[in-house]
N, C-alpha and C positions, 0 to 999 in steps of 0.2 A: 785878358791873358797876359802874362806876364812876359820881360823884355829877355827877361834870363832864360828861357824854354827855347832847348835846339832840336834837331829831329837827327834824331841817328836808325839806324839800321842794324838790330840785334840778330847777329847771322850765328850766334851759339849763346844760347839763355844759360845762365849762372847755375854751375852745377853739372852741366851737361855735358857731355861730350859726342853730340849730333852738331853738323857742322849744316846749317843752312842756305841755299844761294838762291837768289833774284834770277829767276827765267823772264830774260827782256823780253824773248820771243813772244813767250803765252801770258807773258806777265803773270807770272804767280812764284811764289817761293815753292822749293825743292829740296829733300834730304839730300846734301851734295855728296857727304860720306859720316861716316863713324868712326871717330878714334878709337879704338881698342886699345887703352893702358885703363891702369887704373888713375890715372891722373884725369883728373876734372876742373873746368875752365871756373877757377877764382871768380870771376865776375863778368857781368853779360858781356859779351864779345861782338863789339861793333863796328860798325863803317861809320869813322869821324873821322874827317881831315885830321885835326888835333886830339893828340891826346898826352897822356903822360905814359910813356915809355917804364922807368921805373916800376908803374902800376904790376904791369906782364913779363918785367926783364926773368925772372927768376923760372917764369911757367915756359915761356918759352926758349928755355936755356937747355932745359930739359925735361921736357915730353916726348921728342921722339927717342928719348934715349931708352922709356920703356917699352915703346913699341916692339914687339916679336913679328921675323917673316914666318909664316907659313907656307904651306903647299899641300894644294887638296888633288888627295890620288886618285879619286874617283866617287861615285854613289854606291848606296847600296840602296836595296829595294824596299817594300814596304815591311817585309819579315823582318828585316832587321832593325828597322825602324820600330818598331813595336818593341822589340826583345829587349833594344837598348833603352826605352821609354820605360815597362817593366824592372827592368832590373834599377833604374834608377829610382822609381817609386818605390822598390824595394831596401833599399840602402835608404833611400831618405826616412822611411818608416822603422826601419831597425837602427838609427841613430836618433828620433826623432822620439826621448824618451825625459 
């Protein structure tokens, strides 16, 4: 094996933007959350002492800037879960031309 091979920790795979974390407890990796922007992590996103800064300066200057809050006012039931499921395979078929 070669001298140049280090071991890093890819806690968001290149592309993605699911955010993964190390459960010491159970030892096992976890979806810790999901960024919701349209921005997606340049390159695999790791646990390295060292790294180059510059690499990320630019992604993480601004990514939370497209993040949007929310606020969920409630559910609705399984009717309407349907209706909105329908009408969307509706619109997707009448654009889907």
């Amino acid at each position: 094996m070669s001298d140049n091979l280090i071991d890093v920790l890819v806690e968001i795979p290149k592309g993605s933007n699911n955010k993964y974390e190390y459960d010491k407890e159970k030892d096992k990796f976890r979806l810790d959350r999901v960024m919701y922007s349209p921005v997606y992590y340049p390159a695999d996103y790791v646990y390295l002492e060292e790294h180059l800064l510059k690499e990320y300066e630019h992604f993480f200057s601004v990514y939370k800037n497209l993040e949007k809050k929310i606020n969920i006012i409630g559910w609705a039931g399984i009717e309407e879960a349907l209706q909105v499921i329908e009408e969307s395979k509706a619109a997707y078929q009448k654009n889907d031309k």
